[in-house]
LUMDRENZA-54943 format. One record per atom (N, C-alpha, C): x, y, z; residue in three letters. Coordinates in steps of 0.1 Angstrom, whole numbers, plus 5000, padded with zeros to 4 digits. Example, Ala and Ser with C-alpha at 12.3 -4.5 7.8 and 13.67 -1.06 7.14 Angstrom:
! LUMDRENZA-54943
513249435078Ala 512349555078Ala 513249675078Ala 512849785071Ser 513749895071Ser 512950005079Ser 
//
This chain:
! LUMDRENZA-54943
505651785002Unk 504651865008Unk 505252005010Unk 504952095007Unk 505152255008Unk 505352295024Unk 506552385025Unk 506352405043Unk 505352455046Unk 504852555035Unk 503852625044Unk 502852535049Unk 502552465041Unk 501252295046Unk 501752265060Unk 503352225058Unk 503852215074Unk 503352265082Unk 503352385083Unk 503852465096Unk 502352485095Unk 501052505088Unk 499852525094Unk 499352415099Unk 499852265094Unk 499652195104Unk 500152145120Unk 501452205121Unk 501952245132Unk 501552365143Unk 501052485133Unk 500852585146Unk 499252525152Unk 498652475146Unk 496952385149Unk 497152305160Unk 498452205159Unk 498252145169Unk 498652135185Unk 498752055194Unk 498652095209Unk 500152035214Unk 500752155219Unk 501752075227Unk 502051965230Unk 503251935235Unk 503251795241Unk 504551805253Unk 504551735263Unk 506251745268Unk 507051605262Unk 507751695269Unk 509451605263Unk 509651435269Unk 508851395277Unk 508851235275Unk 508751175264Unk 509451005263Unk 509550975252Unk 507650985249Unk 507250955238Unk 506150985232Unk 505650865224Unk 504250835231Unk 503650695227Unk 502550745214Unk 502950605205Unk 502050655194Unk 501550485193Unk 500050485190Unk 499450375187Unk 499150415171Unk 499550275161Unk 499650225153Unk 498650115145Unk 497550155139Unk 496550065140Unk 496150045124Unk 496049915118Unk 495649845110Unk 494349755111Unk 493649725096Unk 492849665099Unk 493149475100Unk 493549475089Unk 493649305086Unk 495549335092Unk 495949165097Unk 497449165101Unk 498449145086Unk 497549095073Unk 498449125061Unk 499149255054Unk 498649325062Unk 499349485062Unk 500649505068Unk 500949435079Unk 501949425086Unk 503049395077Unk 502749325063Unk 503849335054Unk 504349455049Unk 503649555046Unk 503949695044Unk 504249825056Unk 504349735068Unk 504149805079Unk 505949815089Unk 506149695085Unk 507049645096Unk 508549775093Unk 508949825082Unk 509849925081Unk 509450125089Unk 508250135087Unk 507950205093Unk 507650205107Unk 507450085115Unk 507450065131Unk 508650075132Unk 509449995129Unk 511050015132Unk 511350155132Unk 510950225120Unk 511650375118Unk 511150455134Unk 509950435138Unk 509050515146Unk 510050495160Unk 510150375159Unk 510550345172Unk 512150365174Unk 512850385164Unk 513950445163Unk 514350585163Unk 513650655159Unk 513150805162Unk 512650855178Unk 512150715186Unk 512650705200Unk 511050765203Unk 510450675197Unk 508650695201Unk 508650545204Unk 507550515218Unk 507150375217Unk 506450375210Unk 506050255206Unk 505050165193Unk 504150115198Unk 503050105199Unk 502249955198Unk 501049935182Unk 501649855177Unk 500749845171Unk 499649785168Unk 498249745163Unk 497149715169Unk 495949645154Unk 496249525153Unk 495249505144Unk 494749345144Unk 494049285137Unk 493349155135Unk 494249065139Unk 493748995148Unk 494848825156Unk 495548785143Unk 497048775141Unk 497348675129Unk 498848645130Unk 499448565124Unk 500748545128Unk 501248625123Unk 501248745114Unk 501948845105Unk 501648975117Unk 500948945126Unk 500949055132Unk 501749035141Unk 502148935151Unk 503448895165Unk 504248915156Unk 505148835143Unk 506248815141Unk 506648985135Unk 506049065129Unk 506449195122Unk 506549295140Unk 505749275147Unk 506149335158Unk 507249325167Unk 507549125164Unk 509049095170Unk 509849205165Unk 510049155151Unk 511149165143Unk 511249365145Unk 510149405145Unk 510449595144Unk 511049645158Unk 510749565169Unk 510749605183Unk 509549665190Unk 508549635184Unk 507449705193Unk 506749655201Unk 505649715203Unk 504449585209Unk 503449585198Unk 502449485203Unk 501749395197Unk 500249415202Unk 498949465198Unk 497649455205Unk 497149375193Unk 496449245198Unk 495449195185Unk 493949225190Unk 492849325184Unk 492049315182Unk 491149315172Unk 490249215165Unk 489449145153Unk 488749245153Unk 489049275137Unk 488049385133Unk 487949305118Unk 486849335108Unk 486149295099Unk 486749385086Unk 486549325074Unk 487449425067Unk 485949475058Unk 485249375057Unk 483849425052Unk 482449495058Unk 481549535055Unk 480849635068Unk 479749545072Unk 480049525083Unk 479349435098Unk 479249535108Unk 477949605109Unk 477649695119Unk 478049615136Unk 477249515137Unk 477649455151Unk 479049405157Unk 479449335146Unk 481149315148Unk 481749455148Unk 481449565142Unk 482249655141Unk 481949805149Unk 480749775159Unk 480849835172Unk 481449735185Unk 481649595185Unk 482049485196Unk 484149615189Unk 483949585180Unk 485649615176Unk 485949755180Unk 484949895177Unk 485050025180Unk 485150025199Unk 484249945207Unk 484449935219Unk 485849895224Unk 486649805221Unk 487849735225Unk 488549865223Unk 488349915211Unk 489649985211Unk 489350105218Unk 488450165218Unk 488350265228Unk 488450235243Unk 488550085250Unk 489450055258Unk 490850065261Unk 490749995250Unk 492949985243Unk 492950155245Unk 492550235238Unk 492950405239Unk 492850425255Unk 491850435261Unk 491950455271Unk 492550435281Unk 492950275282Unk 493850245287Unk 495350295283Unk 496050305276Unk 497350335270Unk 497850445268Unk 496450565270Unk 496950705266Unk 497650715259Unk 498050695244Unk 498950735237Unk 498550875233Unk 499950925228Unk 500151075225Unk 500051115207Unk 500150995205Unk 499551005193Unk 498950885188Unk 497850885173Unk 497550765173Unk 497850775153Unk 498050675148Unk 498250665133Unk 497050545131Unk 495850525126Unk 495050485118Unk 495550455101Unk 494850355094Unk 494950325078Unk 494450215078Unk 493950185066Unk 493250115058Unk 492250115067Unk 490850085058Unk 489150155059Unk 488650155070Unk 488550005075Unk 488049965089Unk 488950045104Unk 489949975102Unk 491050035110Unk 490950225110Unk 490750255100Unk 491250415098Unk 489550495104Unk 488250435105Unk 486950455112Unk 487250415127Unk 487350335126Unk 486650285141Unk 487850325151Unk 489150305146Unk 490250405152Unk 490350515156Unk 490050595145Unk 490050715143Unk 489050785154Unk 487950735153Unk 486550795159Unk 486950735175Unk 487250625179Unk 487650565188Unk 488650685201Unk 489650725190Unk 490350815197Unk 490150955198Unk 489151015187Unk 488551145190Unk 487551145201Unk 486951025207Unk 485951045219Unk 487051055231Unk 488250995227Unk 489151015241Unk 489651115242Unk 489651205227Unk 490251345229Unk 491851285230Unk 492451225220Unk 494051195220Unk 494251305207Unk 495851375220Unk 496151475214Unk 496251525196Unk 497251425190Unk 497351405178Unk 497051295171Unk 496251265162Unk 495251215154Unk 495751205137Unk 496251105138Unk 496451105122Unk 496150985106Unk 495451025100Unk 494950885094Unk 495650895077Unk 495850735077Unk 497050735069Unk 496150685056Unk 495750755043Unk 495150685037Unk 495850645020Unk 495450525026Unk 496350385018Unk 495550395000Unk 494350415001Unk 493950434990Unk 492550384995Unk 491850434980Unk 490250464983Unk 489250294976Unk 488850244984Unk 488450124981Unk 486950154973Unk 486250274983Unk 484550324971Unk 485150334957Unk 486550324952Unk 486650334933Unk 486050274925Unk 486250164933Unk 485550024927Unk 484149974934Unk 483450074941Unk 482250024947Unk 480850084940Unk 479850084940Unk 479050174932Unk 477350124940Unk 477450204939Unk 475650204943Unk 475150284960Unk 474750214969Unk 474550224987Unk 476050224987Unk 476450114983Unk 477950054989Unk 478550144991Unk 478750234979Unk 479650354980Unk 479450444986Unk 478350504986Unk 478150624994Unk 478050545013Unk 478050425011Unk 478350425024Unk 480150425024Unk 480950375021Unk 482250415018Unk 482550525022Unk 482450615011Unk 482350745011Unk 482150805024Unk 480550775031Unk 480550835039Unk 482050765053Unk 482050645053Unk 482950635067Unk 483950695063Unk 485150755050Unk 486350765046Unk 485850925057Unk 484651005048Unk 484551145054Unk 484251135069Unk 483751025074Unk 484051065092Unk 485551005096Unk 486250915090Unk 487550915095Unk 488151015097Unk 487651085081Unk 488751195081Unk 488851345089Unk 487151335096Unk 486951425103Unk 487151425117Unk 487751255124Unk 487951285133Unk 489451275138Unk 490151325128Unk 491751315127Unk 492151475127Unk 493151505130Unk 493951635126Unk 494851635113Unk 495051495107Unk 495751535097Unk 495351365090Unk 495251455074Unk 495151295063Unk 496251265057Unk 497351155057Unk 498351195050Unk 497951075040Unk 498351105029Unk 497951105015Unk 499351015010Unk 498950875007Unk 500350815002Unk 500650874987Unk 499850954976Unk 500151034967Unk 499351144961Unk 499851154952Unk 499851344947Unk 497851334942Unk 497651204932Unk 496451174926Unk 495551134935Unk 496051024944Unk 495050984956Unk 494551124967Unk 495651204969Unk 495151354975Unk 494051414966Unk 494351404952Unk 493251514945Unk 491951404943Unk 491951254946Unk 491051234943Unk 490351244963Unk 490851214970Unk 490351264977Unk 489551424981Unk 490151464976Unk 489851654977Unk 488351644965Unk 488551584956Unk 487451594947Unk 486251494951Unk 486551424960Unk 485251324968Unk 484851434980Unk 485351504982Unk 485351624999Unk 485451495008Unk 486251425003Unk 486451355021Unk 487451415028Unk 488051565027Unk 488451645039Unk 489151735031Unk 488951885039Unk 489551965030Unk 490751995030Unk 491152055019Unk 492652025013Unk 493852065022Unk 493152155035Unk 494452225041Unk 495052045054Unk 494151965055Unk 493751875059Unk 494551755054Unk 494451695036Unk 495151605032Unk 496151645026Unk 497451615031Unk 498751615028Unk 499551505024Unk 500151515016Unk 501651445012Unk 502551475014Unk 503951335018Unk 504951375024Unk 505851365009Unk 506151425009Unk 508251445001Unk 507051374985Unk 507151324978Unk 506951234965Unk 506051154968Unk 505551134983Unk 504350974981Unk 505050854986Unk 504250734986Unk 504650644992Unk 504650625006Unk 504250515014Unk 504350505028Unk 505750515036Unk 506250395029Unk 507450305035Unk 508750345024Unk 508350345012Unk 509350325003Unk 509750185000Unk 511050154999Unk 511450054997Unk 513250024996Unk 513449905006Unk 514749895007Unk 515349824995Unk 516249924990Unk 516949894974Unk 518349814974Unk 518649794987Unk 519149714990Unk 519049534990Unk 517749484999Unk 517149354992Unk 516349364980Unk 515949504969Unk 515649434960Unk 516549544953Unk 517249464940Unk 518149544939Unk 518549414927Unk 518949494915Unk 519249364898Unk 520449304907Unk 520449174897Unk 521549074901Unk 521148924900Unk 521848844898Unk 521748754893Unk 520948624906Unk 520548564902Unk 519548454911Unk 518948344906Unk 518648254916Unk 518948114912Unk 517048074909Unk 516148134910Unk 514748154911Unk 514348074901Unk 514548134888Unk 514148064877Unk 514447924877Unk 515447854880Unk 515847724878Unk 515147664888Unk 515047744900Unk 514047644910Unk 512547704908Unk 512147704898Unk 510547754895Unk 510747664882Unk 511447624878Unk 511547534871Unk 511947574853Unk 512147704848Unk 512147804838Unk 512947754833Unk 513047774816Unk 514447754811Unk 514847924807Unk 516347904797Unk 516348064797Unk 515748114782Unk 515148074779Unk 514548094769Unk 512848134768Unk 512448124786Unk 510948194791Unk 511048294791Unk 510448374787Unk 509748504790Unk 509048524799Unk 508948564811Unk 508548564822Unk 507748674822Unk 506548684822Unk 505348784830Unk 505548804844Unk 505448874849Unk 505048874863Unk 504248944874Unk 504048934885Unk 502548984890Unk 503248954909Unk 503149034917Unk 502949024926Unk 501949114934Unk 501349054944Unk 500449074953Unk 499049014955Unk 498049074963Unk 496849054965Unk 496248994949Unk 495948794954Unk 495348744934Unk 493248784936Unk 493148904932Unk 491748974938Unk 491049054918Unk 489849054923Unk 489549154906Unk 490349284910Unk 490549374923Unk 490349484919Unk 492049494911Unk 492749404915Unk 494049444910Unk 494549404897Unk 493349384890Unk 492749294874Unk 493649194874Unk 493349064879Unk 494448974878Unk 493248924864Unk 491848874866Unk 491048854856Unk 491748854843Unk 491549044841Unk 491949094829Unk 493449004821Unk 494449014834Unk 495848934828Unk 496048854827Unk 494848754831Unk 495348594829Unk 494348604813Unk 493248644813Unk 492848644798Unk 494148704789Unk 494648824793Unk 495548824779Unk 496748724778Unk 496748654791Unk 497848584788Unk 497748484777Unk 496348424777Unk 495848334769Unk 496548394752Unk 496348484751Unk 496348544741Unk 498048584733Unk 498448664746Unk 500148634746Unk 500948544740Unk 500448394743Unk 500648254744Unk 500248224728Unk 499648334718Unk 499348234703Unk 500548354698Unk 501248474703Unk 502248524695Unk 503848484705Unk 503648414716Unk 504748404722Unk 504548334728Unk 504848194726Unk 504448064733Unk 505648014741Unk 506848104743Unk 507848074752Unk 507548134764Unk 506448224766Unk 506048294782Unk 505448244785Unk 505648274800Unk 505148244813Unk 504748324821Unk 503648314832Unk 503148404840Unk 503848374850Unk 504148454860Unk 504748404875Unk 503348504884Unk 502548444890Unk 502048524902Unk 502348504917Unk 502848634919Unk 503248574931Unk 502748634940Unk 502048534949Unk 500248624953Unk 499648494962Unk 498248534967Unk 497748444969Unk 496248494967Unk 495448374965Unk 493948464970Unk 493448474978Unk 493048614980Unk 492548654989Unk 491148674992Unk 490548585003Unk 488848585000Unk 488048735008Unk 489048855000Unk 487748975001Unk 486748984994Unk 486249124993Unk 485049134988Unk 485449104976Unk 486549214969Unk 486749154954Unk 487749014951Unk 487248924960Unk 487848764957Unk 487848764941Unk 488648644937Unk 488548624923Unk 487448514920Unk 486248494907Unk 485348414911Unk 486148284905Unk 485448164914Unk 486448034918Unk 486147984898Unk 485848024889Unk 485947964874Unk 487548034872Unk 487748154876Unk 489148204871Unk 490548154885Unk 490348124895Unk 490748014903Unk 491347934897Unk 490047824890Unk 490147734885Unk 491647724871Unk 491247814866Unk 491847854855Unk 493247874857Unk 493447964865Unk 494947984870Unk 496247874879Unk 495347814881Unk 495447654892Unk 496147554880Unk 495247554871Unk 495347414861Unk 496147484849Unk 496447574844Unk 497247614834Unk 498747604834Unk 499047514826Unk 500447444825Unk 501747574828Unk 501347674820Unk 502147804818Unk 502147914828Unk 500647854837Unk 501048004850Unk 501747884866Unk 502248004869Unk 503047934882Unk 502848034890Unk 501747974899Unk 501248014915Unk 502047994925Unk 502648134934Unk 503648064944Unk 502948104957Unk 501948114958Unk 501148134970Unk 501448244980Unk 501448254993Unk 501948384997Unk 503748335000Unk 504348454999Unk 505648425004Unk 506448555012Unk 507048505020Unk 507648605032Unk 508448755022Unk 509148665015Unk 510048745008Unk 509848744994Unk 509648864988Unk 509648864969Unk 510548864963Unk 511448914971Unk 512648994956Unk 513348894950Unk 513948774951Unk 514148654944Unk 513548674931Unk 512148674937Unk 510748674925Unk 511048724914Unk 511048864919Unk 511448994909Unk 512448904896Unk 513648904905Unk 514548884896Unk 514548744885Unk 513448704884Unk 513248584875Unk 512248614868Unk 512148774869Unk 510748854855Unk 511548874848Unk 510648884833Unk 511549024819Unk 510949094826Unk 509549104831Unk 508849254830Unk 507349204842Unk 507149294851Unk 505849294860Unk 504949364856Unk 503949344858Unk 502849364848Unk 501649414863Unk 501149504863Unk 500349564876Unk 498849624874Unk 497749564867Unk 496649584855Unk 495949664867Unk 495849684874Unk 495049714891Unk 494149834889Unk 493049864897Unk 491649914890Unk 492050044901Unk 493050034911Unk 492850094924Unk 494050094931Unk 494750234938Unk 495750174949Unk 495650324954Unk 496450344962Unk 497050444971Unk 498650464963Unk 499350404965Unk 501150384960Unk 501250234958Unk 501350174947Unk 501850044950Unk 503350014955Unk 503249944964Unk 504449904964Unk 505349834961Unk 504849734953Unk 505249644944Unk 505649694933Unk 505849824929Unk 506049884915Unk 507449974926Unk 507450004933Unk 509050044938Unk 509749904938Unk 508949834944Unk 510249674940Unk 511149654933Unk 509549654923Unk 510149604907Unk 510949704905Unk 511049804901Unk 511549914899Unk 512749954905Unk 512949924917Unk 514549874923Unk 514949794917Unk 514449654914Unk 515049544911Unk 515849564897Unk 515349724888Unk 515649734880Unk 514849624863Unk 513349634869Unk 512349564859Unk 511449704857Unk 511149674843Unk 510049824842Unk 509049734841Unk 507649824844Unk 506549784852Unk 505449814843Unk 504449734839Unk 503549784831Unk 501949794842Unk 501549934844Unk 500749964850Unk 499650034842Unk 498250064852Unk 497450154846Unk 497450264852Unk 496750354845Unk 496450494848Unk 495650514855Unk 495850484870Unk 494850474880Unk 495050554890Unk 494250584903Unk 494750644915Unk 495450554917Unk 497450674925Unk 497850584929Unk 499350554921Unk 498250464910Unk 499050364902Unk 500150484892Unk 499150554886Unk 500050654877Unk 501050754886Unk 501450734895Unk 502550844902Unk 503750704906Unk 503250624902Unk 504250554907Unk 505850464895Unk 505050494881Unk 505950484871Unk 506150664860Unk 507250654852Unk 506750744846Unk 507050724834Unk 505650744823Unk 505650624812Unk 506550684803Unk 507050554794Unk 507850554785Unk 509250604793Unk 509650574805Unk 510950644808Unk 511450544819Unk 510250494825Unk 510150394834Unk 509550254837Unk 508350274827Unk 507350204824Unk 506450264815Unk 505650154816Unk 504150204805Unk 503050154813Unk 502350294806Unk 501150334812Unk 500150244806Unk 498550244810Unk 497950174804Unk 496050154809Unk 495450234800Unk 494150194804Unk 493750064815Unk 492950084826Unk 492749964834Unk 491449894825Unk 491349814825Unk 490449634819Unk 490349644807Unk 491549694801Unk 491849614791Unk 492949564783Unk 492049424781Unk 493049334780Unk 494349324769Unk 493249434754Unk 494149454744Unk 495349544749Unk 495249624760Unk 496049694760Unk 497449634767Unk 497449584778Unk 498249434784Unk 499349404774Unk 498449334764Unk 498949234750Unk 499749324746Unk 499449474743Unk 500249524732Unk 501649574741Unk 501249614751Unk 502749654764Unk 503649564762Unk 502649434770Unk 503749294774Unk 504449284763Unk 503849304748Unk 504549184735Unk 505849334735Unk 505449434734Unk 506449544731Unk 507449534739Unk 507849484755Unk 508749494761Unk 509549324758Unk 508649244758Unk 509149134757Unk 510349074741Unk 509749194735Unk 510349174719Unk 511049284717Unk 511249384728Unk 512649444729Unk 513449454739Unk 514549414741Unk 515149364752Unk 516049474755Unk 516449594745Unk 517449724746Unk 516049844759Unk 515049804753Unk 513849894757Unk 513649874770Unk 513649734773Unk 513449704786Unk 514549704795Unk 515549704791Unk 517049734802Unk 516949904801Unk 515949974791Unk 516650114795Unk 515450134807Unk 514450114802Unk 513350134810Unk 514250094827Unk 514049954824Unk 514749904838Unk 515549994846Unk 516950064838Unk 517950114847Unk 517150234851Unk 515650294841Unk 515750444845Unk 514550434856Unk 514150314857Unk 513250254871Unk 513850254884Unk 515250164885Unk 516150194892Unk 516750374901Unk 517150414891Unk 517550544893Unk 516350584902Unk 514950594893Unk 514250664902Unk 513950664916Unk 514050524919Unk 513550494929Unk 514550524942Unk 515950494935Unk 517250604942Unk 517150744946Unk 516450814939Unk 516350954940Unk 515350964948Unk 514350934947Unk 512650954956Unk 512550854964Unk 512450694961Unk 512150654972Unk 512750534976Unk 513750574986Unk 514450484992Unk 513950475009Unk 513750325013Unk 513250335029Unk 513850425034Unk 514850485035Unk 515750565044Unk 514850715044Unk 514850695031Unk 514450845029Unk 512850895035Unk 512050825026Unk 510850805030Unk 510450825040Unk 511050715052Unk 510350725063Unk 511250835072Unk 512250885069Unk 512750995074Unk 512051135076Unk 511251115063Unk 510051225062Unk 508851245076Unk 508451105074Unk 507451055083Unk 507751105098Unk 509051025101Unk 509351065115Unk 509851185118Unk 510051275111Unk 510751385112Unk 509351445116Unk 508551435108Unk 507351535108Unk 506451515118Unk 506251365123Unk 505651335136Unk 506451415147Unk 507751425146Unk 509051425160Unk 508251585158Unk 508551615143Unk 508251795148Unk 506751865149Unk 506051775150Unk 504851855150Unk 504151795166Unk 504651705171Unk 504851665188Unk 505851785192Unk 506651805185Unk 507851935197Unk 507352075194Unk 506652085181Unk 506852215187Unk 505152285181Unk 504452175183Unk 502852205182Unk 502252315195Unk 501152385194Unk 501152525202Unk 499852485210Unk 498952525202Unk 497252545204Unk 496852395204Unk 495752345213Unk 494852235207Unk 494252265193Unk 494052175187Unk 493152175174Unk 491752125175Unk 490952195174Unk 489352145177Unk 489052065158Unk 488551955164Unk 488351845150Unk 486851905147Unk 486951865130Unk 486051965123Unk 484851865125Unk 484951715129Unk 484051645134Unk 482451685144Unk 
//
């Protein structure tokens, strides 16, 4: 992000004093908490209290143990339920009220509305909504323009949109869900980054307890098993993979997830009973995973920054992705990975078979995946950005900022 973006978002906003400085932290669903738990620690090490605030679930106590913070569970809906989702805007405008925090961080759709709006009726000083990526991509009709419209009231009742990348900012600025002096990016993108440390090449015992010989070719896939992230698309080409390379294997390592875009229960079915894919359901920890791929494969219609592609990309695996919001800032093709039209499937086939039937291509790819992720985005770095720029725009913020809301 350019200083000058800094510093006009710093002269905008309102003083603070020098007590430690409470910042509420608010998510919608507690499976976020998986991408969350590095950046509470950072916050709260930077010597802000925490609480962070989202749907009852065991991912939400145990990532709060483990970061040091506190813990609010209030049930919010991840799909649009007017009644559930004023019972949920009420609580939390209790929770604000009660807790006065001095700042508040919002993200993902539900959480980043009812949050956001929540704490501009309390008038909390700084306001910030973290957006993870645009879910209307994939919506179309009412649906969307209703989308659309809650992203542009989040965004209006925040002082600042921080933008997990360069594409998802312009696709934001090109929807006008807030103007440009408004959505910002920190350093390169990405929330959290990623600790290159647990994922990181090296040898591991995965494959043999997944049951592999060394002679699989391993596909692989981690995250949310949903359409928007085309798992559809990849189990079809796997089919197909399988009449020129009958030594591969898929590994998904995922679970399904029953949102809007669930997978329909015929391709369930499919993935369940197929002798060659191996389902490992959800799991605490990936990077084992990693290391028992040739190559991860990320067909996805939609993201913010994946984070599963810095993984992979630590782990020193190159990553076959599409050219999506998001998705394309996160490899850089032919150097890192390959790029690739989203839904389709010929395109998949011709990636996967190319990396899989060059093994020089794919260790170069790999090491220059690695590097990158050294250079730009290491957890250290990343969230160093974050807290630096929260620490400085609490110390040395001037004027109130009246919201364009």
């Amino acid at each position: 992000m350019a200083a000058s973006a800094v510093q006009q978002v710093i002269a905008a906003l309102p003083s603070r004093s020098a007590r430690r400085p409470l910042i509420l932290v608010g998510i919608t669903h507690s499976q976020t908490c998986l991408v969350l738990r590095g950046r509470l620690q950072a916050l709260r090490e930077a010597g802000f209290r925490v609480i962070v605030v989202a749907s009852p679930g065991e991912l939400l106590e145990q990532t709060a143990e483990r970061a040091g913070v506190e813990a609010v569970a209030i049930p919010m809906r991840r799909e649009i339920a007017p009644l559930a989702d004023l019972v949920s805007l009420v609580r939390l405008w209790r929770l604000i009220g009660k807790c006065k925090p001095d700042m508040v961080e919002f993200s993902t759709p539900k959480a980043g509305l009812l949050g956001s709006l929540a704490a501009w009726l309390h008038g909390i000083p700084l306001r910030v909504y973290v957006l993870r990526g645009l879910r209307l991509e994939t919506a179309r009709g009412l649906k969307r323009r209703i989308l659309l419209a809650a992203e542009k009231l989040a965004a209006a009742c925040v002082h600042v949109v921080l933008c997990n990348s360069e594409s998802l900012r312009a696709e934001a600025l090109a929807l006008r869900v807030a103007p440009g002096k408004k959505l910002l990016v920190l350093g390169d993108g990405s929330s959290g980054g990623v600790d290159v440390h647990r994922f990181s090449p090296g040898p591991g015992d995965m494959r043999i307890r997944l049951g592999f010989s060394r002679e699989d070719r391993v596909i692989g896939f981690v995250g949310r098993l949903t359409r928007d992230k085309g798992v559809p698309e990849l189990v079809e080409t796997f089919e197909t993979i399988l009449h020129t390379e009958p030594s591969a294997r898929l590994l998904l390592v995922g679970w399904f997830d029953d949102a809007e875009d669930a997978l329909a229960p015929a391709v369930r079915r499919g993935i369940m009973q197929h002798p060659r894919v191996h389902l490992t359901g959800f799991v605490h920890d990936a990077a084992p995973y990693y290391r028992a791929m040739d190559v991860m494969v990320l067909p996805t219609w939609r993201e913010g920054f994946p984070n599963v592609v810095l993984e992979a990309a630590a782990t020193g695996l190159p990553v076959i992705t599409t050219d999506t919001t998001g998705s394309r800032d996160s490899i850089v093709s032919g150097v890192t990975g390959l790029l690739i039209p989203p839904g389709s499937p010929a395109a998949i086939r011709q990636a996967v078979l190319e990396l899989l039937n060059n093994p020089e291509l794919r260790d170069c790819l790999g090491r220059a995946a690695r590097r990158r992720v050294m250079e730009r985005y290491t957890d250290e770095g990343v969230l160093r950005l974050v807290t630096s720029f929260y620490t400085e725009i609490l110390a040395q913020a001037a004027e109130p900022i009246h919201s364009h809301f």
